[in-house]
C-alpha positions as CSV (number, residue, x, y, z in Angstrom):
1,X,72.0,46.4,68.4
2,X,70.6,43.5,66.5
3,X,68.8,44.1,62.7
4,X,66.6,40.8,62.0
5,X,66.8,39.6,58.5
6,X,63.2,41.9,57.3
7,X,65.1,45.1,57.9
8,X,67.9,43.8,55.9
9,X,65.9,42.4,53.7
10,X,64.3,46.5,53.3
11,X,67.8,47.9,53.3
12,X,68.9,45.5,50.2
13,X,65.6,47.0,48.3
14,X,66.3,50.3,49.1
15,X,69.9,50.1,47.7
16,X,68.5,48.2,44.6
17,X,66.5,51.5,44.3
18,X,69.8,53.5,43.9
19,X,71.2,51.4,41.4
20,X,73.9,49.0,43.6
21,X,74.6,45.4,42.9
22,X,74.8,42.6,45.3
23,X,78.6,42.8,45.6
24,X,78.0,46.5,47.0
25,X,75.0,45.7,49.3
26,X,76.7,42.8,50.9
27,X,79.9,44.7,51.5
28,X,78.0,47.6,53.1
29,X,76.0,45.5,55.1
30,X,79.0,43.7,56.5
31,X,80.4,47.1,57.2
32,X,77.5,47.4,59.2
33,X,76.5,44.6,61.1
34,X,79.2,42.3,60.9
35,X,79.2,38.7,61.4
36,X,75.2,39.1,61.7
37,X,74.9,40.1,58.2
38,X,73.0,38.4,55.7
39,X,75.5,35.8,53.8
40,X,76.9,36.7,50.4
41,X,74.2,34.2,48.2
42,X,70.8,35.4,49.9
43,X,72.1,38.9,49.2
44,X,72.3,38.3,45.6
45,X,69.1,36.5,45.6
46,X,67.6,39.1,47.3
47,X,68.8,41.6,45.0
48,X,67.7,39.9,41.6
49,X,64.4,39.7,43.2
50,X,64.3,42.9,43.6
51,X,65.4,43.7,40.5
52,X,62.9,41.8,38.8
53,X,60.4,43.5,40.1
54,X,59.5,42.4,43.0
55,X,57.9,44.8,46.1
56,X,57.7,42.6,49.4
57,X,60.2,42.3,51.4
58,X,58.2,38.7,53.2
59,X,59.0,35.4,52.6
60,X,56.3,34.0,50.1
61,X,54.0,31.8,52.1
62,X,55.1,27.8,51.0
63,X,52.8,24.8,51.3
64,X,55.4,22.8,52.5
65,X,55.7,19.1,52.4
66,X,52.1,17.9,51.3
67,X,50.2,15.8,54.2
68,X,50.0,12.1,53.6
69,X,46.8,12.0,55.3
70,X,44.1,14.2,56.3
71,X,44.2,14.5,60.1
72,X,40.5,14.2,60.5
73,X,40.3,11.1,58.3
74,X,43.4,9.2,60.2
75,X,42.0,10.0,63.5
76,X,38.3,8.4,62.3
77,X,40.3,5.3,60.9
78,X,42.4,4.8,64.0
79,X,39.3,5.5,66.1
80,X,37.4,3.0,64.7
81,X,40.2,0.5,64.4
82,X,40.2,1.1,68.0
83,X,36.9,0.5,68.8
84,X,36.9,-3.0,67.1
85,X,39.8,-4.1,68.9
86,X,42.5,-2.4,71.8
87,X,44.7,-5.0,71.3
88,X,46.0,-3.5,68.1
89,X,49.9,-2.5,67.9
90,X,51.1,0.0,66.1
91,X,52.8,-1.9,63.6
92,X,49.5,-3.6,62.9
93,X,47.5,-0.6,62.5
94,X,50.0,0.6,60.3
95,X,49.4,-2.0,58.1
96,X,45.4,-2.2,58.4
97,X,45.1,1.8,57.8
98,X,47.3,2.7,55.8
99,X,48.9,5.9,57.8
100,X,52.7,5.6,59.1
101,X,53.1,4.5,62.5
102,X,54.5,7.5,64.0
103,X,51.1,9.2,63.0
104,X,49.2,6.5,64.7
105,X,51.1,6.5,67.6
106,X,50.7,10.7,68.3
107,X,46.9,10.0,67.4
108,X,46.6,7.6,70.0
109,X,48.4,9.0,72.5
110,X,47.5,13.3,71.7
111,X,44.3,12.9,70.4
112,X,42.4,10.1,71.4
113,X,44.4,10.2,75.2
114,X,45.3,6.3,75.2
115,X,47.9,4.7,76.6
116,X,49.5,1.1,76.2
117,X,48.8,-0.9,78.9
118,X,49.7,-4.9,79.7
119,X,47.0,-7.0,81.4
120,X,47.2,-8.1,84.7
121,X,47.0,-11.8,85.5
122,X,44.8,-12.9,88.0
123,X,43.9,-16.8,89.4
124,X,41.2,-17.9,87.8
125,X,38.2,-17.0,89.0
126,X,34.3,-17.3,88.7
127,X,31.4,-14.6,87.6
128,X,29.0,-14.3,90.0
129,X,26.5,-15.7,87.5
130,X,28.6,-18.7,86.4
131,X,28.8,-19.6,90.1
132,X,25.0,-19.9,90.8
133,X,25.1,-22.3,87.4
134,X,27.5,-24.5,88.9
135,X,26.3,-24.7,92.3
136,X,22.5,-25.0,90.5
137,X,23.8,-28.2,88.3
138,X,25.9,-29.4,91.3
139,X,22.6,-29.4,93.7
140,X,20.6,-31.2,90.7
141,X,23.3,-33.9,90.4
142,X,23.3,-34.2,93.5
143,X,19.4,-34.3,94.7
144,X,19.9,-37.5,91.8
145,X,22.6,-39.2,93.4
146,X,20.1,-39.6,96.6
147,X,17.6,-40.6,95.0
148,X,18.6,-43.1,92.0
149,X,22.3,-44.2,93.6
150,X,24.5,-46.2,91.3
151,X,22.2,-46.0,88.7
152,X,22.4,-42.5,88.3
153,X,26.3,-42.2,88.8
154,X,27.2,-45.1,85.9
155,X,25.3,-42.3,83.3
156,X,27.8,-39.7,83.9
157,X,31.1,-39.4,82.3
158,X,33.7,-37.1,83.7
159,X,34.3,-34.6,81.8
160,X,37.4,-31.2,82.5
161,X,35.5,-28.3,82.6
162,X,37.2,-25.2,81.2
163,X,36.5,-21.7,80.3
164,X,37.5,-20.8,76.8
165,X,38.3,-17.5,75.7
166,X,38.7,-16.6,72.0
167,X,42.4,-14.8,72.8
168,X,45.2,-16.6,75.0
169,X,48.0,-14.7,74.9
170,X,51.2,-16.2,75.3
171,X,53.3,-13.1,76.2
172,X,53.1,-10.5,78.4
173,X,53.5,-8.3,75.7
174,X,50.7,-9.9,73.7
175,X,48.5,-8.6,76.3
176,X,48.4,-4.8,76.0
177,X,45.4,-3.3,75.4
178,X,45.3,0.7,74.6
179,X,43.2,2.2,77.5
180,X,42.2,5.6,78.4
181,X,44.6,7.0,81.7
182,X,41.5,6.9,84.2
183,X,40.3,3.2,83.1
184,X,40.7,0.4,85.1
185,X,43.3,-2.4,84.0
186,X,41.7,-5.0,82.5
187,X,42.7,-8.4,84.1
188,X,43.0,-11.8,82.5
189,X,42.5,-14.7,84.0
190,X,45.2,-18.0,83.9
């Protein structure tokens, strides 16, 4: 039969009641139980405890290591963080809020149920808006071609059209975004 550490812990007050010491306590409760007996040093801890005074045979409650951070207030910082920009890493929000890394990380992933996800790459391709422009200029310039000719074609320059977009990413590593699971991946044209 096993005896957890309380009813140890009541047996060492009730031989402090009689008068023993912590020599005598340990010894009988090695007698006892054995090898699942309370060491020698929590025995005599115990027992000066006891001595002193003291009635409960529980653990005092302890605060433990102080938080760094309140949880609600990291979880509003990495929220908004998050809200500004997905491509954040971890390292960055680290630096930009203040709370450790590992803390950001079980935010995003626990509470806020993101993931890290890379972009895909896709060809480049056209809104459907951006189309009708084009093909709207195009028919214009063209409509002028038939009816001025030559004239109309020495005013134009030729001119690369491109699209610009204020992040090109160099790596595929650059490109992950923190997404919830059921969103769809974001893709990124070359």
């Amino acid at each position: 039969m096993k005896v957890i550490r309380v009813e140890q812990l009541a047996y060492i007050k009730i031989a402090v009641l009689q008068g023993k010491n912590a020599m005598e306590c340990h010894s009988e409760l090695v007698e006892a139980l054995g090898n699942n007996a309370l060491p020698y040093r929590p025995v005599a801890r115990w027992v000066g405890k006891f001595q002193q005074g003291r009635v409960s045979t529980s653990d005092k409650q302890r605060l433990g290591r102080p938080l760094s951070v309140r949880p609600n207030l990291a979880r509003a910082v990495s929220e908004q963080l998050m809200y500004e920009d997905r491509r954040w890493t971890l390292l960055e929000l680290d630096r930009a809020s203040g709370i450790e890394r590992c803390t950001v990380h079980r935010i995003l992933r626990n509470e806020l149920h993101l993931r890290e996800i890379a972009l895909r790459w896709v060809p480049h391709a056209l809104k459907e808006v951006k189309r009708w422009l084009c093909n709207a200029k195009l028919s214009d310039h063209f409509a002028c071609v038939q009816q001025d000719g030559d004239q109309f074609l020495s005013r134009i320059f030729a001119m690369d059209e491109f699209w610009a977009t204020p992040y090109l990413p160099e790596l595929k590593r650059q490109t992950t975004e923190w997404r919830h699971a059921g969103s769809l991946l974001p893709e990124i044209c070359k």
